[in-house]
C-alpha positions in Angstrom: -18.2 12.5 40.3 -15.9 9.4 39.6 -18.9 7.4 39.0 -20.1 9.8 36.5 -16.9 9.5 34.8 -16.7 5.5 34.7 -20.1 5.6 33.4 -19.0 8.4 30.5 -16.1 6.2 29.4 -17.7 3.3 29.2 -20.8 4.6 26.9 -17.9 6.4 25.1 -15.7 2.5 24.7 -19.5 1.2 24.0 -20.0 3.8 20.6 -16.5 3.3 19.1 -16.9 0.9 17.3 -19.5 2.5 15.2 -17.6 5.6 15.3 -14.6 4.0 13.2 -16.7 2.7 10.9 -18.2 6.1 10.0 -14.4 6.8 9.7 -13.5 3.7 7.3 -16.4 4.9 5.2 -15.9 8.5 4.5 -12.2 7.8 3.5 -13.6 4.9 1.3 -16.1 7.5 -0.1 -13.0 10.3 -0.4 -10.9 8.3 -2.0 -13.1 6.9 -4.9 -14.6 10.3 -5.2 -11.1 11.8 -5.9 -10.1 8.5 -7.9 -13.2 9.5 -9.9 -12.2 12.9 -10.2 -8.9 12.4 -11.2 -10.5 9.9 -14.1 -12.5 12.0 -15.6 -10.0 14.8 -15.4 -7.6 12.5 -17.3 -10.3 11.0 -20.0 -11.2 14.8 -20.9 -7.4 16.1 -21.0 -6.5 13.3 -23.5 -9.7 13.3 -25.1 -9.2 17.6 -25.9 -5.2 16.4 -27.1 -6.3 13.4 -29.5 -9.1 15.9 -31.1 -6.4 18.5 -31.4 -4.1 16.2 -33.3 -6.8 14.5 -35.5 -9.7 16.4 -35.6 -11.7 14.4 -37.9 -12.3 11.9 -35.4 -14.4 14.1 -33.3 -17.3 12.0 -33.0 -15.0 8.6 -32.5 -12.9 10.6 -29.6 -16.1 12.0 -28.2 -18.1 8.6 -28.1 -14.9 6.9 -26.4 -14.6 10.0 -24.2 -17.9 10.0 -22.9 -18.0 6.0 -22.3 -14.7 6.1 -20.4 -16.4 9.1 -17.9 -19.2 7.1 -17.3 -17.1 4.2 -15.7 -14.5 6.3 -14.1 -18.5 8.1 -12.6 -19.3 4.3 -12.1 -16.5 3.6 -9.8 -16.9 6.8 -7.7 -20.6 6.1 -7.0 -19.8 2.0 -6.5 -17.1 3.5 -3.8 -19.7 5.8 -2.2 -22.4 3.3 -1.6 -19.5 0.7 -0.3 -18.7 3.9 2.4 -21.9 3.1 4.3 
């Protein structure tokens, strides 16, 4: 029985490593997917205000808007593939 336990703890000490870095990536991946989240969150909130003050600048606001999603998006996805 103590011999099954020795054995047990030291597979468990041999898999830790590799255990914490699953755990270092998925917060990497949680916090740029959240960062991106909050981005684009932002970007559209400002984007809907600016429209609303000057709405003959639709198409400069949406152009701008759109651009800035797309590298807040960039960032998420650059911090999901650095997770693994």
């Amino acid at each position: 029985m103590t011999m099954e336990l020795i054995s047990m703890a030291q597979e468990a000490a041999a898999h830790a490593p590799a255990a914490a870095a699953g755990i270092t990536g998925s917060i990497t991946m949680g916090l740029g997917g959240g960062g991106a989240a909050i981005g684009v969150g932002l970007v559209g909130s400002k984007a809907v205000e600016a429209v609303g003050r000057n709405p003959g600048a639709f198409g400069n606001i949406l152009t701008l808007g759109i651009i800035a999603m797309a590298l807040a998006e960039g960032l998420g996805i650059i911090a999901f593939l650095g997770g693994f």
